[in-house]
C-alpha positions in Angstrom: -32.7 18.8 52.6 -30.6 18.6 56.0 -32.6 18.4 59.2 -32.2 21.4 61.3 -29.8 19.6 63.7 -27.5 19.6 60.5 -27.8 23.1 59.8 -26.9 24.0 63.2 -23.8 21.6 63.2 -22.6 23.4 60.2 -22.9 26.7 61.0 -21.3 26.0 64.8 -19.0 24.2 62.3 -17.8 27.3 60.1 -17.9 29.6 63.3 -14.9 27.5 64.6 -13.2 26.9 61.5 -13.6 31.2 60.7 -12.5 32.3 63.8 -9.6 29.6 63.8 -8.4 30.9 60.2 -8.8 34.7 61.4 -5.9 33.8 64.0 -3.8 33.4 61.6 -4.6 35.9 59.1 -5.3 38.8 61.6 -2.8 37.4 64.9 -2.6 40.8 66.2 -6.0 41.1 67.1 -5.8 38.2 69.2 -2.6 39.2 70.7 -3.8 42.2 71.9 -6.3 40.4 74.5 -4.1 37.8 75.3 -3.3 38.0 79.0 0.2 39.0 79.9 1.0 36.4 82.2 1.2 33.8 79.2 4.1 32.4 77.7 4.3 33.0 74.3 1.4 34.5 73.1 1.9 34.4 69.2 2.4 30.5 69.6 -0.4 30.1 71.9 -2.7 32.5 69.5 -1.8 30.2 66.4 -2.2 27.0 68.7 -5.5 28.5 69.5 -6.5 29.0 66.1 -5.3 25.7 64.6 -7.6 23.8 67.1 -10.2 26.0 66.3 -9.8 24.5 63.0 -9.2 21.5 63.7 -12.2 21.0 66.2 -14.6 23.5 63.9 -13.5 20.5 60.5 -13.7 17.2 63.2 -17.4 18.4 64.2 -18.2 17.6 60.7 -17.1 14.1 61.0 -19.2 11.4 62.5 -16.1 9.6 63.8 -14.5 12.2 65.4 -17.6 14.6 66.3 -17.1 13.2 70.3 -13.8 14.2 70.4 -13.9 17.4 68.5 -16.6 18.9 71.2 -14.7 17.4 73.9 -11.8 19.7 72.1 -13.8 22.6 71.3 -15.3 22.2 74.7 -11.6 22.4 76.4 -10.7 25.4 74.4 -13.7 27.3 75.4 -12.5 27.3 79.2 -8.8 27.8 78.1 -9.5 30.9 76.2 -12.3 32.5 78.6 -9.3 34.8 80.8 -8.9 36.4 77.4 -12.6 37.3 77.7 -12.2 38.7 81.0 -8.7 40.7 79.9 -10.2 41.9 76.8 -13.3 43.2 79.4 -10.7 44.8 81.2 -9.0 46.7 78.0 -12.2 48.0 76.6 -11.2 51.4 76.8 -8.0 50.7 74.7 -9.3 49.0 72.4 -12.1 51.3 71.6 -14.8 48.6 72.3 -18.0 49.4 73.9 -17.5 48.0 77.9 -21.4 46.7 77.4 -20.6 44.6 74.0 -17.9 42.9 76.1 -19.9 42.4 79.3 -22.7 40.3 76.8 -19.8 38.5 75.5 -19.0 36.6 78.6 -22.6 34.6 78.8 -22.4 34.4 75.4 -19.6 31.6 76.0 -21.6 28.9 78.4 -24.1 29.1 75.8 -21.8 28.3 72.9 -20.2 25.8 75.4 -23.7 23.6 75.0 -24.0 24.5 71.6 -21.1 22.6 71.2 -22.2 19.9 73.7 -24.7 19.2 71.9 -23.5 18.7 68.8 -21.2 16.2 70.3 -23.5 14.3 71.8 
């Protein structure tokens, strides 16, 4: 039976690699909070998504675990002024303001979720 340590690699595992493959089968939804003063946004949400991927499938690999949460760890920061913009939107897009305000200390702590799992 896996140890919990396992169990919790996996699942921080599939939450990457779901959220990466929703970027590509629902890209509007992440184009809506993108902020408007980034270039390209449908490149940058697929980009976004693939590394999701990509980091969510390397955390499952011993030999690239390190680099994976270094990677993960990177796109955490990169994508956080979408947080705040999608904060800013909530009354477009229907979202309860208080959901959203949770969300952002939500991300430091999935930021050492990920640490962790790197280490």
């Amino acid at each position: 039976m896996p140890s919990r340590s396992s169990w919790s690699l996996y699942v921080l595992a599939a939450l990457f690699v779901g959220a990466g493959v929703l970027h590509f089968l629902r890209p509007e939804t992440y184009l809506r909070i993108m902020p408007p003063a980034l270039p390209a946004p449908r490149l940058l949400v697929l980009l976004s998504g693939a590394a999701e991927v990509a980091g969510g499938l390397g955390l499952l690999v011993p030999a690239t675990r390190r680099a994976a949460a270094w990677g993960l760890l990177a796109l955490l920061l990169a994508v956080f002024p979408a947080n705040i913009y999608m904060l800013q939107l909530a009354g477009q897009l229907h979202l309860p303001a208080w959901a959203l305000w949770a969300r952002l200390p939500l991300q430091p702590l999935l930021m050492w979720w990920v640490w962790r799992a790197g280490r």
